[in-house]
Each structure stands twice: as C-alpha cells, then as structure tokens.
N, CA, C and O atoms as CSV, one atom per row, in Angstrom:
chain,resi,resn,atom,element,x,y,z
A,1,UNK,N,N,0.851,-1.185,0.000
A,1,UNK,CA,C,0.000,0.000,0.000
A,1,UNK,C,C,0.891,1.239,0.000
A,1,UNK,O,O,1.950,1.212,0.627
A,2,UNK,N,N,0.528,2.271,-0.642
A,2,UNK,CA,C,1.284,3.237,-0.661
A,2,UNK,C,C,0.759,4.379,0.003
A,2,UNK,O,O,-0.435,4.677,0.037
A,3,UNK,N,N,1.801,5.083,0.590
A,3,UNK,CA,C,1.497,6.389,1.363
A,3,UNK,C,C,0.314,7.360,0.884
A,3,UNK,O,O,-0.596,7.634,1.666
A,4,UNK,N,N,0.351,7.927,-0.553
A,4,UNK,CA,C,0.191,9.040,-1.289
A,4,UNK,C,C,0.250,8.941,-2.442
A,4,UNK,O,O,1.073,8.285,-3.081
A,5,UNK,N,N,-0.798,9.716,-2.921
A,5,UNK,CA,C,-1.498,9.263,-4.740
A,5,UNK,C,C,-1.795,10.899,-4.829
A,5,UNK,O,O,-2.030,11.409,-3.734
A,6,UNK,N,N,-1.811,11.562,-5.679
A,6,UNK,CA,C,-2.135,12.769,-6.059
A,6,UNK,C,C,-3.375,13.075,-6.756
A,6,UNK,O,O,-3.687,12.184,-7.547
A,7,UNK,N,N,-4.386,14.315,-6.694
A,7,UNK,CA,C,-5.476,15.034,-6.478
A,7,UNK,C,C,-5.103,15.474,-8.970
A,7,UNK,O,O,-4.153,15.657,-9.731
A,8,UNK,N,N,-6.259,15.414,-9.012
A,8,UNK,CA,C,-6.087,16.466,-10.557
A,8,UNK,C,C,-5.204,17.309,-10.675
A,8,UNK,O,O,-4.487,17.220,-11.672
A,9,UNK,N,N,-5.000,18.235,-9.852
A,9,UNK,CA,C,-3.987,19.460,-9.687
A,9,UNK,C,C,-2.832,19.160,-9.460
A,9,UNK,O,O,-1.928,19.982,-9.610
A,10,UNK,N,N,-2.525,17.376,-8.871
A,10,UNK,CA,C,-1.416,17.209,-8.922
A,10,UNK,C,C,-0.930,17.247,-7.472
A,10,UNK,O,O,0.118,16.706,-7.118
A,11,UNK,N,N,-1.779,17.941,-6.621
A,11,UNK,CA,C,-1.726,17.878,-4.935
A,11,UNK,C,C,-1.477,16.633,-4.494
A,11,UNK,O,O,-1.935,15.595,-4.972
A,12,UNK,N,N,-0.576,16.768,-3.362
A,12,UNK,CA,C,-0.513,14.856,-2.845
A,12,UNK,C,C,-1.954,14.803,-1.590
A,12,UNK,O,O,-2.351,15.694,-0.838
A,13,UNK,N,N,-2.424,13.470,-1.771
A,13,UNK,CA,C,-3.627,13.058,-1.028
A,13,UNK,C,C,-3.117,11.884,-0.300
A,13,UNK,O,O,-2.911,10.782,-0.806
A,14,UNK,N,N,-2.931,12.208,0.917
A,14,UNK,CA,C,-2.645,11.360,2.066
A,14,UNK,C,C,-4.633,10.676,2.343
A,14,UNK,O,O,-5.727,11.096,1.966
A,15,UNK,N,N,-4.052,9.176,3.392
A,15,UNK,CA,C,-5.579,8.724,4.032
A,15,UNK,C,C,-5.505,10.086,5.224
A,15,UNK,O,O,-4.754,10.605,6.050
A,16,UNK,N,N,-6.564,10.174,4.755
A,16,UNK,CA,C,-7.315,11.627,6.026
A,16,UNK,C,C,-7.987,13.002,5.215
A,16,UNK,O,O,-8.896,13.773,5.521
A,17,UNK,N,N,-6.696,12.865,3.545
A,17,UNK,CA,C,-7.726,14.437,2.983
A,17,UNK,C,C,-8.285,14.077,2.574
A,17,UNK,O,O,-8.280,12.949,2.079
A,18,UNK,N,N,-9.750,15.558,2.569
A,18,UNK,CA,C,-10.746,15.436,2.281
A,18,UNK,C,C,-10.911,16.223,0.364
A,18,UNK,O,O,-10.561,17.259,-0.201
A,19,UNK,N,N,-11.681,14.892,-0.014
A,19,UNK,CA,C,-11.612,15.342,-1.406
A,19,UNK,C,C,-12.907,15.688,-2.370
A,19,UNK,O,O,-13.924,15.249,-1.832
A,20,UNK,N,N,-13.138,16.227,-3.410
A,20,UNK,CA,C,-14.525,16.099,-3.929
A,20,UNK,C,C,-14.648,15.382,-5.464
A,20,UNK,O,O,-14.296,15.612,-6.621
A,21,UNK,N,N,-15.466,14.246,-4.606
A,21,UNK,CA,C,-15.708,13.418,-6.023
A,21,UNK,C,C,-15.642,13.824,-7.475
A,21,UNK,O,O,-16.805,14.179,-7.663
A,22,UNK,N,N,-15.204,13.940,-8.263
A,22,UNK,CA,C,-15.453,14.770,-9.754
A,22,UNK,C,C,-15.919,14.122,-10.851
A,22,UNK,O,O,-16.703,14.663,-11.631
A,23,UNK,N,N,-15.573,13.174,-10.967
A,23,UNK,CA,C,-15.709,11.687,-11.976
A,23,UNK,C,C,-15.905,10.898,-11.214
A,23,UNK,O,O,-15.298,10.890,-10.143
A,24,UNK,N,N,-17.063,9.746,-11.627
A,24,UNK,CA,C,-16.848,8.232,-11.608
A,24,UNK,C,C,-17.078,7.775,-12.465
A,24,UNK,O,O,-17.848,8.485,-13.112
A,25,UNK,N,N,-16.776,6.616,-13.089
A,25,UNK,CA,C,-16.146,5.839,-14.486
A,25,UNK,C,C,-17.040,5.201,-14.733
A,25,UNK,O,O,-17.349,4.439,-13.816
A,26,UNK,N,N,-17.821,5.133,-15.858
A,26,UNK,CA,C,-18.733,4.606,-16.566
A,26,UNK,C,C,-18.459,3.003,-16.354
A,26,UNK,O,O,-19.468,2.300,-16.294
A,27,UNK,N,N,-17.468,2.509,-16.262
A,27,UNK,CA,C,-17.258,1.411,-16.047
A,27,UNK,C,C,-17.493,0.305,-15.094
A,27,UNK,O,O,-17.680,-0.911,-15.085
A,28,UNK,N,N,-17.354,1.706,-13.992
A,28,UNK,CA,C,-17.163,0.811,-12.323
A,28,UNK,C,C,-18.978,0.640,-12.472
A,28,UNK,O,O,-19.391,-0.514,-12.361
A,29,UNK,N,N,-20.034,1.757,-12.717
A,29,UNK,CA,C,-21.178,1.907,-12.855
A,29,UNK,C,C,-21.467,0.905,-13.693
A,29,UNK,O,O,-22.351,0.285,-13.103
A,30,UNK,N,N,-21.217,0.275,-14.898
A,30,UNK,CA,C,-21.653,-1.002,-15.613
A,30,UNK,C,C,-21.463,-2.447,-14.946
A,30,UNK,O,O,-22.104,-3.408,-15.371
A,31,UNK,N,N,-20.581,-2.558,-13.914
A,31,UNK,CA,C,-20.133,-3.536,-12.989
A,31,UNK,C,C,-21.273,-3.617,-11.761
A,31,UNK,O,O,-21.263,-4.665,-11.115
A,32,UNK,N,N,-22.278,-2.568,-11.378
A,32,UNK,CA,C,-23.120,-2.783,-10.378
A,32,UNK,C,C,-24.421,-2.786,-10.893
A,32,UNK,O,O,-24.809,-2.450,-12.012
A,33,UNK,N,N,-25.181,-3.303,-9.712
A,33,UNK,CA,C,-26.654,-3.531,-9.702
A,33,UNK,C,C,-27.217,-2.149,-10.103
A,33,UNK,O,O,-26.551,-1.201,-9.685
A,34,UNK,N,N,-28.132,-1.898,-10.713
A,34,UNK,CA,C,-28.668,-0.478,-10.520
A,34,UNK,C,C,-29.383,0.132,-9.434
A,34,UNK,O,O,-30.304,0.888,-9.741
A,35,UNK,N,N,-29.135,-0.053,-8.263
A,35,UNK,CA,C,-29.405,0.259,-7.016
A,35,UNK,C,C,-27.731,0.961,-6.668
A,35,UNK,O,O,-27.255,2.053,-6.358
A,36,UNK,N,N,-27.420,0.047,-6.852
A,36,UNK,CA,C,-25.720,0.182,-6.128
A,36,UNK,C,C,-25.371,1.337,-6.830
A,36,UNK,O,O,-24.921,2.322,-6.245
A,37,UNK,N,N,-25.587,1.285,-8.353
A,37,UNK,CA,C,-25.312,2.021,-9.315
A,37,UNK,C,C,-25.811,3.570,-8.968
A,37,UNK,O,O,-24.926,4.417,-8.849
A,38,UNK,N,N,-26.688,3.821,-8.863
A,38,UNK,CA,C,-27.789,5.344,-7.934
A,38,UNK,C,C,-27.055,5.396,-6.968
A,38,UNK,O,O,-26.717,6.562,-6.761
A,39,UNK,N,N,-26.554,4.560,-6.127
A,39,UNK,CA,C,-26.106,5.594,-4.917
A,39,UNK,C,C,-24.867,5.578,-4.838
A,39,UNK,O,O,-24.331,5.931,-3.787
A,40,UNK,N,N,-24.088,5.148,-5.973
A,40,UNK,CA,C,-22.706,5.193,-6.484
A,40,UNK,C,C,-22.826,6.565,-7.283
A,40,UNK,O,O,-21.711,7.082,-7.214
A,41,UNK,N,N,-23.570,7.273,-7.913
A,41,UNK,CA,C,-23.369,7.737,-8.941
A,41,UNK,C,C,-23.952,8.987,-7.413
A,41,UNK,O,O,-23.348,10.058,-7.485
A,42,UNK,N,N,-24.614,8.933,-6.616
A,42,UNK,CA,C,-24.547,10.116,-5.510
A,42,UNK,C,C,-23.753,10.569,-4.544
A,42,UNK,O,O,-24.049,11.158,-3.505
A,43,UNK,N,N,-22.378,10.141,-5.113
A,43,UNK,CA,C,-21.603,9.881,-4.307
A,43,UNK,C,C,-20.807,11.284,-4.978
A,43,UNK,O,O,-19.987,11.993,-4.395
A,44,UNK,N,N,-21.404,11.463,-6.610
A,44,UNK,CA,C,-20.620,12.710,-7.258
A,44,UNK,C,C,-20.316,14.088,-6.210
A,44,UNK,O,O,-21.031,14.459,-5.280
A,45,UNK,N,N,-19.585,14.435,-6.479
A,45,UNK,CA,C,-20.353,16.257,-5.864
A,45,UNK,C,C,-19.523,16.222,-4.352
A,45,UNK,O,O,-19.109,17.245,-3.807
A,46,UNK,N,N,-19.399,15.118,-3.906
A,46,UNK,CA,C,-19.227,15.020,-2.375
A,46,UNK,C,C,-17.999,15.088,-2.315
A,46,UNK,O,O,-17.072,14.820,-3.079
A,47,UNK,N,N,-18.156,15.686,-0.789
A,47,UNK,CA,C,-16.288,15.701,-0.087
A,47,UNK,C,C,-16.400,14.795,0.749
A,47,UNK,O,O,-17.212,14.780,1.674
A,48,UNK,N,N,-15.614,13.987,0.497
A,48,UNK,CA,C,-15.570,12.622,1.396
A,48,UNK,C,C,-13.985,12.392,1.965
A,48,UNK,O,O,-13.025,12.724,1.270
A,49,UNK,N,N,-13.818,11.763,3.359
A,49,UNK,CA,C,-12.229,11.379,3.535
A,49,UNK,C,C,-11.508,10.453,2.914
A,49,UNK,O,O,-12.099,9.492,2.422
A,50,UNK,N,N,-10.275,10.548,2.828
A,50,UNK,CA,C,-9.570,9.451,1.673
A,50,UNK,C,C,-8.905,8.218,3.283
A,50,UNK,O,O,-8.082,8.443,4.171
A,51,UNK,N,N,-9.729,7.052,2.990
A,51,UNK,CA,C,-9.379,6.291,4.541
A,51,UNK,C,C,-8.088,5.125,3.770
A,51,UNK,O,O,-7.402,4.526,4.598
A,52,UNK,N,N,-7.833,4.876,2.476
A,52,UNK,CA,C,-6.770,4.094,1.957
A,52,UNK,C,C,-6.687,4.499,0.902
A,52,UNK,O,O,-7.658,4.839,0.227
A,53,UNK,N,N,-5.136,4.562,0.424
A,53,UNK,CA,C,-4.676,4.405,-0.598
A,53,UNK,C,C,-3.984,2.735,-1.059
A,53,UNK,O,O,-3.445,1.940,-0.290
A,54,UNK,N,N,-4.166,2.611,-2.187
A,54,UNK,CA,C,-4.207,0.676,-2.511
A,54,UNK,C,C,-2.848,0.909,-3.411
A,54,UNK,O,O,-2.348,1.939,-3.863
A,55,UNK,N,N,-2.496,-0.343,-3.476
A,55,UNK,CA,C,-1.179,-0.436,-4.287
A,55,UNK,C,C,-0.931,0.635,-5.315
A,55,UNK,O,O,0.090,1.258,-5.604
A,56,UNK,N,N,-2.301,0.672,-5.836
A,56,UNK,CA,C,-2.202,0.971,-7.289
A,56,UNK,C,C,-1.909,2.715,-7.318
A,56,UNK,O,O,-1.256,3.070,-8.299
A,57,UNK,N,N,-2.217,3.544,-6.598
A,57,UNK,CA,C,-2.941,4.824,-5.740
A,57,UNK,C,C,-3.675,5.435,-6.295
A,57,UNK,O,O,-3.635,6.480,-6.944
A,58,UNK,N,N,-4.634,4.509,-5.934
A,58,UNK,CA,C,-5.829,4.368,-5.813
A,58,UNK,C,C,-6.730,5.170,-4.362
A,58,UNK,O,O,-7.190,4.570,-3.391
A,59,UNK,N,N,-6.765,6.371,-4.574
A,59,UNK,CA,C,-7.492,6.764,-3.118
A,59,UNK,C,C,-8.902,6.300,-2.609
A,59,UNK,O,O,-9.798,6.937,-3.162
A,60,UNK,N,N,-9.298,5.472,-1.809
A,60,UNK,CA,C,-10.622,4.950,-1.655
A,60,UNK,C,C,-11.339,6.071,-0.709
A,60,UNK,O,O,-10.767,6.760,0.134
A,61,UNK,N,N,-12.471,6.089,-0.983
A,61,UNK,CA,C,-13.161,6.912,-0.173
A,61,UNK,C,C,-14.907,6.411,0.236
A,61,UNK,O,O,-15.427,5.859,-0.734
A,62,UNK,N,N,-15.558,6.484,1.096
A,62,UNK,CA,C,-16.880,5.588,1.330
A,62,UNK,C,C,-17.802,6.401,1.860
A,62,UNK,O,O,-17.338,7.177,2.696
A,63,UNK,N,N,-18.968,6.488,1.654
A,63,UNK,CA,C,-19.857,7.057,2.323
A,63,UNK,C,C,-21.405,6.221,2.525
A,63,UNK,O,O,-21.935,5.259,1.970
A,64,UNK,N,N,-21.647,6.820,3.231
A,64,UNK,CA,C,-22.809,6.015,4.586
A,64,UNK,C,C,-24.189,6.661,4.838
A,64,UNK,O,O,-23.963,7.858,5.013
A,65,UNK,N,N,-25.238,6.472,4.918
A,65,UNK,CA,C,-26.539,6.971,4.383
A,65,UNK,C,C,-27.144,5.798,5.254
A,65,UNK,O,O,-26.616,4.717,5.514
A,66,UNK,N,N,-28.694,6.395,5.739
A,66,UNK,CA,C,-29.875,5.594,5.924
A,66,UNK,C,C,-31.039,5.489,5.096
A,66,UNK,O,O,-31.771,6.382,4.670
A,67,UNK,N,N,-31.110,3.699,4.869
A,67,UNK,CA,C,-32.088,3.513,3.304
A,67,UNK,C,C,-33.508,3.794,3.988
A,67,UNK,O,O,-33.832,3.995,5.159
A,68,UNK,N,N,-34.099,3.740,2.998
A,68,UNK,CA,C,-35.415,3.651,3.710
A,68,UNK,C,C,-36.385,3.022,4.709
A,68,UNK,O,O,-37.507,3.231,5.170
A,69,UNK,N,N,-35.336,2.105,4.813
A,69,UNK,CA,C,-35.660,1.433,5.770
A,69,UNK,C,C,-35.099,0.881,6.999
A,69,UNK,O,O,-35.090,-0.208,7.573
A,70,UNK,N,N,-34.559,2.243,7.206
A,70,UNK,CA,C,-34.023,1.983,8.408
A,70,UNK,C,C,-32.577,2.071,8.266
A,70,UNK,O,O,-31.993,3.029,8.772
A,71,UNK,N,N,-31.584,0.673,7.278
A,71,UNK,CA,C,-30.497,0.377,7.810
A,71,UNK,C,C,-29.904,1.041,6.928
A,71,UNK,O,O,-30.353,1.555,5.904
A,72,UNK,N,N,-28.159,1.010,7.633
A,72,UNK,CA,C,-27.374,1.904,7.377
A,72,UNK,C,C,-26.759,1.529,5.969
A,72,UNK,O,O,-26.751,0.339,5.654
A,73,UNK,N,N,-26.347,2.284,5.281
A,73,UNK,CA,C,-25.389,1.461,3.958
A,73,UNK,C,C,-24.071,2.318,3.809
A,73,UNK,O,O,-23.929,3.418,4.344
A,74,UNK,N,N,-23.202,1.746,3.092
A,74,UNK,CA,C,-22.057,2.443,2.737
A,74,UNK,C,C,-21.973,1.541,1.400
A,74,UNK,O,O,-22.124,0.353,1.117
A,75,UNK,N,N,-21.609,2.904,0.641
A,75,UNK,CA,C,-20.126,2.228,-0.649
A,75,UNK,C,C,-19.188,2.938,-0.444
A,75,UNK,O,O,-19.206,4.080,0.016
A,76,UNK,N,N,-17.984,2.091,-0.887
A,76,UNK,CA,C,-16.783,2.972,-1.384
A,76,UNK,C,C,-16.403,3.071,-2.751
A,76,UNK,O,O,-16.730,2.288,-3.643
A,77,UNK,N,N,-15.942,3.727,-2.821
A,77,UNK,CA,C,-15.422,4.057,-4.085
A,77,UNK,C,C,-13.977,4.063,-4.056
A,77,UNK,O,O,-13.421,4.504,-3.050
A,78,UNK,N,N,-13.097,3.506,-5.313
A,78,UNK,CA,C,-11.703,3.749,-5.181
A,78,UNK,C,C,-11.192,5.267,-6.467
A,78,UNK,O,O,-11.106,5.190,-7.692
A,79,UNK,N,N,-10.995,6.264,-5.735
A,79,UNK,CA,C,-10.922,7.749,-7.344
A,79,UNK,C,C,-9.241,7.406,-7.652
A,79,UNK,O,O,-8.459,6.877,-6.862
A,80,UNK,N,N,-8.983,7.832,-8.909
A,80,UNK,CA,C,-7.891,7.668,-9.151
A,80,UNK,C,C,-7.531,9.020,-9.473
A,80,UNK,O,O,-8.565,9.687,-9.500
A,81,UNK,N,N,-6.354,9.830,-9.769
A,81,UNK,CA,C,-6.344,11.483,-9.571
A,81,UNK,C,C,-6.920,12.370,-10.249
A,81,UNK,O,O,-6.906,13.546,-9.883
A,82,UNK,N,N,-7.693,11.858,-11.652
A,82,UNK,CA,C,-8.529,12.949,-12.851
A,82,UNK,C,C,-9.778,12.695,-12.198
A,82,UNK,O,O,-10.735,13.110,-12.852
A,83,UNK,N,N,-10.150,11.990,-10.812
A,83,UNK,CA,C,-11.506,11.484,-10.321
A,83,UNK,C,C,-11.604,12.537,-9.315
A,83,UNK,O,O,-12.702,13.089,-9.237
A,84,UNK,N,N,-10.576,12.971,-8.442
A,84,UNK,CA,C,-11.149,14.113,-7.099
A,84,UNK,C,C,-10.083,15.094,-7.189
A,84,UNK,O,O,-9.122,14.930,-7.941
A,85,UNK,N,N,-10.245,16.232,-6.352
A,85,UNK,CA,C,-9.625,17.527,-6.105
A,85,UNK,C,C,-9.931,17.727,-4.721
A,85,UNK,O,O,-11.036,17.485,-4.237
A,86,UNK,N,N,-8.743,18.263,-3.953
A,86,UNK,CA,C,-8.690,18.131,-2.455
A,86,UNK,C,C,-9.655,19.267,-2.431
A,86,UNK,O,O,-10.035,20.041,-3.310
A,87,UNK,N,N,-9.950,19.135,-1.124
A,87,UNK,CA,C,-10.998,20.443,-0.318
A,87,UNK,C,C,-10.376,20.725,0.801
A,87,UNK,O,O,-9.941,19.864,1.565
A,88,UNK,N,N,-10.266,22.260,1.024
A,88,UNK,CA,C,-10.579,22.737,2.213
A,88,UNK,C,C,-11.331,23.265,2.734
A,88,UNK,O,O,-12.290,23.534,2.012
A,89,UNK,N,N,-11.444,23.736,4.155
A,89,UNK,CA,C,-12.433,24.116,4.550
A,89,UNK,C,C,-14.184,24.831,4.334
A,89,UNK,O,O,-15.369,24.581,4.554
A,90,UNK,N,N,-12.901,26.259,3.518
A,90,UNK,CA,C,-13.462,26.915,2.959
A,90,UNK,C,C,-14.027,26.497,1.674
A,90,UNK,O,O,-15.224,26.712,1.487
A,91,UNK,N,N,-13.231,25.849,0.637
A,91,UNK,CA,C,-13.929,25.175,-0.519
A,91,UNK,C,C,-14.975,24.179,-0.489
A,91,UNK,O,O,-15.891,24.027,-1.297
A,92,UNK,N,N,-14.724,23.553,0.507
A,92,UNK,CA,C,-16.352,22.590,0.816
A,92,UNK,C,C,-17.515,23.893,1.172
A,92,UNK,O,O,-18.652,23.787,0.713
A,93,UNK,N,N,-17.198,24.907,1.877
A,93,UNK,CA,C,-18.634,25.531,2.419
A,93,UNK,C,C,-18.745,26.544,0.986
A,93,UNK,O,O,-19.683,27.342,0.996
A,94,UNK,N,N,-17.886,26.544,-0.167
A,94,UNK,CA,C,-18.159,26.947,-1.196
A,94,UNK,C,C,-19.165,26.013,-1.838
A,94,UNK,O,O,-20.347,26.348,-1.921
A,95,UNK,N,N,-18.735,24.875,-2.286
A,95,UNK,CA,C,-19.645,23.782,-3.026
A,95,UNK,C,C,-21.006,23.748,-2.500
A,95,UNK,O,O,-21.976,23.740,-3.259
A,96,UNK,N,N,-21.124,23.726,-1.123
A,96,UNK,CA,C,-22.191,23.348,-0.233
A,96,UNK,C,C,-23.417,24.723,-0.835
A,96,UNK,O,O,-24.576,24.503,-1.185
A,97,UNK,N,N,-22.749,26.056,-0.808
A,97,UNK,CA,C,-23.457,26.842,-1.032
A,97,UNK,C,C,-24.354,26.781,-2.864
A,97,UNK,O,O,-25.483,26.966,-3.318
A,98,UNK,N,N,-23.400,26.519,-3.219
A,98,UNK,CA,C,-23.487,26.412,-4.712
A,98,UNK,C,C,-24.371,25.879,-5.075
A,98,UNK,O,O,-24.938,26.394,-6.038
A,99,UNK,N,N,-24.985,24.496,-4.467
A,99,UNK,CA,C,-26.095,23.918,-4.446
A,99,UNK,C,C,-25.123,22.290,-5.512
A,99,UNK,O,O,-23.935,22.084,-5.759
A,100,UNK,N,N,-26.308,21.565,-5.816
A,100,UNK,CA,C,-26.504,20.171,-6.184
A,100,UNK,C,C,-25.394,20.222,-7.925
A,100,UNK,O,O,-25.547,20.970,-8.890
A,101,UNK,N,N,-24.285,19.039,-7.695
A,101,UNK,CA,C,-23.596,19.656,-8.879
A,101,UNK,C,C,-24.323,18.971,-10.266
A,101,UNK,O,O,-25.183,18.172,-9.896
A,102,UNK,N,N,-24.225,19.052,-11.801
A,102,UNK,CA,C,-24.963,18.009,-12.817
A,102,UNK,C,C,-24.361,16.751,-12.682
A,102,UNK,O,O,-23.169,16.633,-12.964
A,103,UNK,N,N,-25.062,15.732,-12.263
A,103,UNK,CA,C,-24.554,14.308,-12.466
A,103,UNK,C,C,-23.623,14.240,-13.817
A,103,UNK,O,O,-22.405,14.387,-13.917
A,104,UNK,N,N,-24.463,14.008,-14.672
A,104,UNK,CA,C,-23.931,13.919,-15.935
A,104,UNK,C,C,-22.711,14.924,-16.339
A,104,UNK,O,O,-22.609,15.018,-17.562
A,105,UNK,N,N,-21.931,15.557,-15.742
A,105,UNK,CA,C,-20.551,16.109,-15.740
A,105,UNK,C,C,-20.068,15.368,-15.516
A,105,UNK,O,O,-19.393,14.749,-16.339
A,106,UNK,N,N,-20.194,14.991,-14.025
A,106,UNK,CA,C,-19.041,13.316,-13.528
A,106,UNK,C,C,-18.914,12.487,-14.147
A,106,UNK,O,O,-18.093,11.697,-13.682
A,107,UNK,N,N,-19.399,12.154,-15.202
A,107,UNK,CA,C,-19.550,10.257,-16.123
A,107,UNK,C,C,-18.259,10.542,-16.926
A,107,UNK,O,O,-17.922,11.548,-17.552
A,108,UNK,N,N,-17.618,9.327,-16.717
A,108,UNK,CA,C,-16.694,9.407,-17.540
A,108,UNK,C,C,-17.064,7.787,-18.710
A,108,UNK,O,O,-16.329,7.533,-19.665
C-alpha cells in the first residue's frame, strides 16, 4: 500500500484528505446492480475522507446513508487522480453553497 497518490492538480492526497468526487467511471457503474449504481453515482459532488490508498494509488473513499428502511449502507469508491480535487475548509462551504452539482458532468 502506498502512502500518497495525487489530487487532478497534482496535490498529494494522504488517508485523512478530504476530497470532492469529480468523476466516476462509466465502467465501475456497468459492474453494479442499478441500485448500487444510484447511490454510487450520488456519491458525485461530495467531499468525502480518503481512509486508503491501494497499491495501485488508488485513493478509496466511502460514504454512509440511511435507506429507507431503516439500515445503514455504505459504498466505497476507489478515485484515481482525474476522479477528485482536495478540499478545504473553505472550498467545501463553497460547493455546499453552490447547491446540487450536474450528475452527468461526472460520467466518464
């Protein structure tokens, strides 16, 4: 496993920064259920923490939601660096303001 995989800009992304989804790959989305697929594809837009980087650096990142019925779910996702751009503070309460980003930007 490797330390550090780098952000679009080329920024290094340690497990802990927080990044915002930009792309996910038409591909990984043809590989799931279309359930999995919807709340994979809502995963766009978000600043999520990077908790591993994988051999490959590969930054994984997961997020966690209650379905309708009650129980909890998570996916992760693994972004590779044309997939997220780090956030700070201030740039997340930018996005946040901005409102809901177009899905269909993220598809790669």
């Amino acid at each position: 496993m490797d330390d550090e995989t780098e952000d679009i800009n080329g920024n290094p992304v340690f497990v802990g920064t927080r990044v915002r989804v930009l792309r996910i790959k038409d591909s990984v989305l043809a590989q799931l259920s279309e359930a999995d697929a919807e709340a994979t594809r809502a995963m766009f837009g978000s600043v999520l923490e990077v908790n591993e980087i994988d051999e490959f650096g590969g930054a994984w990142v997961e997020d966690t939601w209650t379905a309708a019925d009650g129980a909890s779910v998570t996916h992760s996702l693994g972004l590779g660096p044309q997939q997220m751009e780090i956030v700070s503070g201030s740039d997340e309460e930018a996005g946040e303001e901005a409102g809901e980003p177009d899905e269909e930007s993220g598809r790669d």
